[in-house]
C-alpha positions in Angstrom: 20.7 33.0 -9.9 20.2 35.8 -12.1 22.2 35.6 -15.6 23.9 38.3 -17.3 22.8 38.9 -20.9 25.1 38.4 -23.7 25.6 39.2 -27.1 27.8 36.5 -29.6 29.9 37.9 -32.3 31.5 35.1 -34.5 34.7 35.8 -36.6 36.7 33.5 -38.5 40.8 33.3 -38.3 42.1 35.3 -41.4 45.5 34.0 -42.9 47.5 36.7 -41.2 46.9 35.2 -37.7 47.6 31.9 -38.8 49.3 30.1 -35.8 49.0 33.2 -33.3 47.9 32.8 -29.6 44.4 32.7 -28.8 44.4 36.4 -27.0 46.6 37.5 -29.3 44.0 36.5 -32.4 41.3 37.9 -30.5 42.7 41.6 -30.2 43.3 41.6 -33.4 40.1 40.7 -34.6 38.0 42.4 -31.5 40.2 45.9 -31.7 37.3 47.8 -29.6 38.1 45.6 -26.4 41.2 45.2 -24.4 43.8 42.2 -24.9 43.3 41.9 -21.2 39.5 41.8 -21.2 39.8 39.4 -24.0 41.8 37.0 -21.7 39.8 37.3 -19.1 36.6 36.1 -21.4 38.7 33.2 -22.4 39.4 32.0 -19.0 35.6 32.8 -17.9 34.8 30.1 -20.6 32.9 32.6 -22.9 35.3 31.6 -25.9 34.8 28.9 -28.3 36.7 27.6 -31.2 34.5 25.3 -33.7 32.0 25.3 -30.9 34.5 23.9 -28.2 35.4 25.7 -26.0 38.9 27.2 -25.2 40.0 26.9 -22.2 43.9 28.5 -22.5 44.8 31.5 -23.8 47.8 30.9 -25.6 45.9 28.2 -27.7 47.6 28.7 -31.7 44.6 29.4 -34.1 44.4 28.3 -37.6 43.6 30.4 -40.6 39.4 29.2 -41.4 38.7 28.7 -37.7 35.5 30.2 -36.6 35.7 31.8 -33.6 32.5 32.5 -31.0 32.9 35.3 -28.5 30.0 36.0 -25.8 30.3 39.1 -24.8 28.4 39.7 -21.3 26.5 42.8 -20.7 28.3 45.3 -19.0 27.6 45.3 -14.8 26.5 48.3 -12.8 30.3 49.0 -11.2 30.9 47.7 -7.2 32.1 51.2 -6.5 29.4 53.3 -5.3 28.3 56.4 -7.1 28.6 59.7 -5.2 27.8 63.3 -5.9 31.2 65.1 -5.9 32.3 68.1 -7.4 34.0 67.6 -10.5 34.7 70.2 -13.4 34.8 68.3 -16.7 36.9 70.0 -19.3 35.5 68.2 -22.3 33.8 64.5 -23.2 32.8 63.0 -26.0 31.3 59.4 -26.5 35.2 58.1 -25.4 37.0 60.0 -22.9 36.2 62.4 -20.0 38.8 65.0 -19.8 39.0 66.8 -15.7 40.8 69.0 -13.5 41.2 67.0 -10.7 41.1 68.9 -7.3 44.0 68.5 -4.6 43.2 66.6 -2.3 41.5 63.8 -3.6 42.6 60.1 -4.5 41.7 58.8 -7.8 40.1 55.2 -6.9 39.1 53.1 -4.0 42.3 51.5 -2.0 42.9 50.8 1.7 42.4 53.7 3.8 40.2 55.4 1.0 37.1 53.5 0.4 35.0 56.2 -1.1 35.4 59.9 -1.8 37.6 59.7 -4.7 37.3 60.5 -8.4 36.1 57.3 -9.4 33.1 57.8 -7.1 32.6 61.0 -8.6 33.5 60.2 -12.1 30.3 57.6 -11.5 27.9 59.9 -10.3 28.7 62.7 -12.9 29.2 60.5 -16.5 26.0 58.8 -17.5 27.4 57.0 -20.9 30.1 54.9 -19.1 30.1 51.8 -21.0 31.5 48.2 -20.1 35.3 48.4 -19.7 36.5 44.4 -19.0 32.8 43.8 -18.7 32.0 46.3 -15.8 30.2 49.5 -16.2 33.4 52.1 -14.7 35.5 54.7 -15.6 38.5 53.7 -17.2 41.9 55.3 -15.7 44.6 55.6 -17.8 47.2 57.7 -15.6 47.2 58.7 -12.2 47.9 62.0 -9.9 49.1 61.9 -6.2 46.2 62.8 -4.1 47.7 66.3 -3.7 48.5 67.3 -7.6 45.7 68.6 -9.1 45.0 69.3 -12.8 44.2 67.6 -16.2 43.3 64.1 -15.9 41.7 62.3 -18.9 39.5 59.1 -18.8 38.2 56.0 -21.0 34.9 55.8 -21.2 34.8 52.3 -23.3 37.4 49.4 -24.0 38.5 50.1 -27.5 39.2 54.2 -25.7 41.1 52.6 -23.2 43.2 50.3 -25.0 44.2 53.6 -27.7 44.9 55.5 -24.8 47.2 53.0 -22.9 48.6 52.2 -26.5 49.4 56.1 -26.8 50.5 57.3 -23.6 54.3 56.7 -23.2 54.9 57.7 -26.3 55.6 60.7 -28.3 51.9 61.0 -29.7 51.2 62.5 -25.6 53.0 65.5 -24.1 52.3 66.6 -20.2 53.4 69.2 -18.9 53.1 70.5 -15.2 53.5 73.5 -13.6 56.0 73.6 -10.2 56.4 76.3 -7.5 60.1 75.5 -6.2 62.5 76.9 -3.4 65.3 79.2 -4.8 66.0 79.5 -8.7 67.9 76.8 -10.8 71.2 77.9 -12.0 69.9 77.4 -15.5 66.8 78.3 -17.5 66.2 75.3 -18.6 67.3 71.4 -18.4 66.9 68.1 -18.3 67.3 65.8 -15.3 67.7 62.7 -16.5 68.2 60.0 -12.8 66.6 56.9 -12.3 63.8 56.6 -9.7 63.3 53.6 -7.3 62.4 52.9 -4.1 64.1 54.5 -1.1 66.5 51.9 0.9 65.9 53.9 3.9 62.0 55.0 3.6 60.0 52.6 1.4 57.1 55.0 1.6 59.6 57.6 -0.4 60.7 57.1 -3.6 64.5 58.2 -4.5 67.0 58.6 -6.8 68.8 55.4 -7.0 71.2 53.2 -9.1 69.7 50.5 -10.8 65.9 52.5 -10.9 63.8 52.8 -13.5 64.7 55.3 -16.2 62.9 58.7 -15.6 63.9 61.8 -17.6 62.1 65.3 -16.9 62.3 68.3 -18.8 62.1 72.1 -17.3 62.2 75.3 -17.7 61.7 78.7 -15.6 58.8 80.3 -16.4 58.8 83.4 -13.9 61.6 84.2 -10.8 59.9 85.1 -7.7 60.4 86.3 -4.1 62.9 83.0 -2.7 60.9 80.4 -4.9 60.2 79.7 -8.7 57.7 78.5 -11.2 58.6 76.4 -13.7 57.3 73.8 -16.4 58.0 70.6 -16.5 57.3 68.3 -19.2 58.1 64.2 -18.4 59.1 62.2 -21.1 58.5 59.1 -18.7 56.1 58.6 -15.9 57.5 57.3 -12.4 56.0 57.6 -8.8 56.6 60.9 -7.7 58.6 61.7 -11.1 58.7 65.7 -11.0 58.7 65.6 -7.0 61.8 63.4 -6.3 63.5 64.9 -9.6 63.0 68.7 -8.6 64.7 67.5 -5.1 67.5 65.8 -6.6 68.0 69.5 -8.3 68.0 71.1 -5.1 65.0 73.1 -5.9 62.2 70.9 -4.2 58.4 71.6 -4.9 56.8 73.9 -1.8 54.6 72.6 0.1 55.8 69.2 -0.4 55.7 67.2 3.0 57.2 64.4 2.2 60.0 66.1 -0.4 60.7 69.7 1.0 59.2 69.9 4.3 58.6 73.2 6.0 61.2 75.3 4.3 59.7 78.3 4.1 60.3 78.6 8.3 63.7 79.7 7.1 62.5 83.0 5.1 63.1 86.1 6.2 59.4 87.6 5.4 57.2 86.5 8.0 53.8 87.6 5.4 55.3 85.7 2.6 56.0 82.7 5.4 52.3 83.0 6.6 51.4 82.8 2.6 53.1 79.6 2.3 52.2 77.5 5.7 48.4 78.1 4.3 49.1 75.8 1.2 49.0 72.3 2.7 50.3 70.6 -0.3 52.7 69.9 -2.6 52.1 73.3 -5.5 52.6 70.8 -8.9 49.8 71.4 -11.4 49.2 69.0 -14.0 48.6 72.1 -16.6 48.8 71.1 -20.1 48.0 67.5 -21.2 48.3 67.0 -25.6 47.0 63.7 -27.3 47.4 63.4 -30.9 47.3 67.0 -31.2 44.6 67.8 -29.2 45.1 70.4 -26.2 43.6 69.9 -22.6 44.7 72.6 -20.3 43.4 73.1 -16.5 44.3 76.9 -15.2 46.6 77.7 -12.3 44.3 76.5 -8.8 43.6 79.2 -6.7 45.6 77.6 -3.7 48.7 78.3 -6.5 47.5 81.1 -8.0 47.6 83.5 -4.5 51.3 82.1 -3.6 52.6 83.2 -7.1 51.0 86.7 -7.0 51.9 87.0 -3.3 55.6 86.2 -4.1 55.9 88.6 -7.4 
């Protein structure tokens, strides 16, 4: 059986971490990898404490301890490689920023085995290294199959874990860009409704008491012939967020099958109606995503881009 090369760093326990748990310690003193990946060295055995091995992960350390982690090398990933098209926006040596395409999932899951960004993400970014000690893109966030836009990546551990750190709070700003039926009675807004499953379709999600807390910002960008584009920034990040908000409105997303339907049947141009029944998704854009400052942006798909000319 062939072995996996590894490397051993040794640290010892510092006063400060004096009687912390085990996977606790080891984040602190191992900041470029992920609590989690941490853990899961610790339960593969690859952890010792004064040369015994640990063998629980909330094990209290003591300040002088010395502390061996074996760190394997980074795996090729399960998930094949596959020569997609994929326009990168930027990349440096820790993330991969995208516009993702409508249309495709982001990773492998039942019903989607290949095809997805991951498999592309593979094929396309050659300095992937070991996130929880397997050579793959790490995802941070997610967009439905049918949103396109800005999408960034991890491309190691310590990326990952500053990203996951980051994103929920105010240090990362998204906004999207929304094509809705009709015009809301306001420029702007909040919607602030909590989002949960729906009682009466579990594959829809649904404003509902006792959801989680989701708040979306918007504002109208430009009135149009019977629909609407608008921003919409989300200050938290639930299933469907800006979809099942935007309903709740009563200005739903076009295109949307699962949130809208086939509104624009009822419209009283039969060109613009045409226009619309040729964009088979929902039109939300994941436009502008900022990170500490820094600006990705992703312009308007072309899908998007002839419905909000056609409708001027």
């Amino acid at each position: 059986m062939n072995q996996r090369k590894a490397s051993v760093m040794t640290k010892v326990v510092p006063a400060e971490l004096d009687g912390a748990r085990l996977d606790r310690a080891l984040s602190e003193l191992f900041p470029d990898h992920s609590r989690s990946a941490l853990a899961k060295l610790i339960d593969q055995g690859h952890v010792s404490i004064d040369t015994k091995t640990a063998e629980k992960t909330s094990l209290r350390v003591t300040t002088g301890q010395s502390i061996d982690v074996e760190f394997p090398e980074a795996v090729a990933s399960t998930v094949e490689s596959q020569d997609l098209p994929l326009t990168v926006l930027f990349q440096d040596e820790d993330i991969v920023v995208i516009d993702k395409p409508a249309g495709i999932v982001v990773h492998p899951s039942a019903g989607h085995a290949d095809q997805t960004l991951v498999n592309a993400l593979l094929f396309h970014v050659k300095d992937l290294s070991g996130i929880g000690g397997e050579l793959r893109p790490g995802i941070v966030h997610r967009l439905d199959k049918d949103t396109s836009g800005v999408m960034v990546i991890a491309k190691n551990d310590r990326a990952h874990r500053e990203l996951t750190e980051a994103w929920n709070t105010n240090r990362v700003r998204k906004e999207y860009l929304a094509l809705v039926y009709g015009t809301p009675a306001n420029d702007r807004g909040t919607i602030d409704a909590p989002i949960g499953r729906d009682p009466h379709d579990r594959k829809r999600m649904a404003v509902v008491k006792g959801g989680r807390a989701a708040v979306t910002d918007y504002e109208i960008l430009e009135r149009l012939r019977y629909v609407s584009l608008l921003r919409c920034t989300l200050r938290t990040g639930r299933t469907h967020q800006i979809r099942v908000h935007l309903k709740k409105l009563g200005h739903p997303i076009v295109g949307d099958p699962v949130y809208s339907g086939a509104q624009w049947k009822g419209l009283p141009d039969k060109r613009l109606q045409k226009i619309l029944a040729l964009l088979h998704r929902q039109a939300l854009h994941s436009w502008r995503l900022t990170i500490d400052g820094r600006v990705f942006e992703a312009p308007v798909p072309d899908d998007m881009r002839v419905v909000i000319e056609s409708m001027r």
